[in-house]
C-alpha positions, 0 to 999 in steps of 0.5 A: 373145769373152771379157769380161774385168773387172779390178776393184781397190782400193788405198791405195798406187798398186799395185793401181791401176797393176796393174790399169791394166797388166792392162786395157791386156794384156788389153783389159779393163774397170776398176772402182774396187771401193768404185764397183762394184756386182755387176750391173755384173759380170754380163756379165764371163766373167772377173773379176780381183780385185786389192788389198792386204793391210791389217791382215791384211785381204785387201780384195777377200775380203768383196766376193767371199764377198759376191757368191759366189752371183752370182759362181759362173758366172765365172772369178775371178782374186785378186791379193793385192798386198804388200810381203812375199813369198808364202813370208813366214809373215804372207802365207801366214796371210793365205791361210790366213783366206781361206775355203775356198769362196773358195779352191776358186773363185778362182786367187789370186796374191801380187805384190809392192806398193810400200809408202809411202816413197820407198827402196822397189823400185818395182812392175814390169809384169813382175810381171803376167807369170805371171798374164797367161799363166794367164789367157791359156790 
């Protein structure tokens, strides 16, 4: 059976209730990425990344490009959480800095994030619906 990991950062609320989504659909595991350490992802045959971009930073990229050694033998799904949409110039720069190695290895998807301040559209489950479906493929 398939171990499945879900391993997020998150300053706003997003990327945690994401993962707290993914983890009930997909019976996985849930790990805060400051609290994590590599060994305790070696059992996982799959491992979703998910966090937001700040200051043009893509948190989870340096802990994956850190580990990728260690990560070579696992499924790596990143999930790039933000308030603009995937065909707004300043996120596809923001995939254009990921490092190749990283994007050849990693299914990267982009969904939206609700940023602080109470007029912004709220996060929705059914966001998580097209990556669900890859990962249950």
């Amino acid at each position: 059976m398939e171990k499945v990991a879900v391993v997020y950062k998150t300053k706003y609320g997003s990327s945690e209730k994401y993962a707290e989504w993914l983890s009930k659909s997909l019976k996985a595991d849930v790990y805060e990425m400051d609290n994590t350490k590599i060994d305790r992802l070696k059992g996982y045959n799959t491992i979703i990344f998910i966090s937001g971009v700040y200051a043009g930073r893509i948190e989870f990229v340096n802990f994956i490009g850190k580990h990728f050694n260690e990560l070579s033998d696992k499924k790596l799904v990143g999930i790039i959480v933000g308030a603009l949409p995937e065909n707004n110039w300043w996120s596809r720069i923001n995939y254009l800095l990921i490092p190749g190695r990283l994007k050849k290895k990693v299914k990267f998807f982009k969904i939206y994030g609700k940023p602080p301040g109470e007029e912004a559209e709220p996060i929705k489950k059914s966001n998580l619906d097209s990556i669900i479906a890859y990962l249950k493929r």
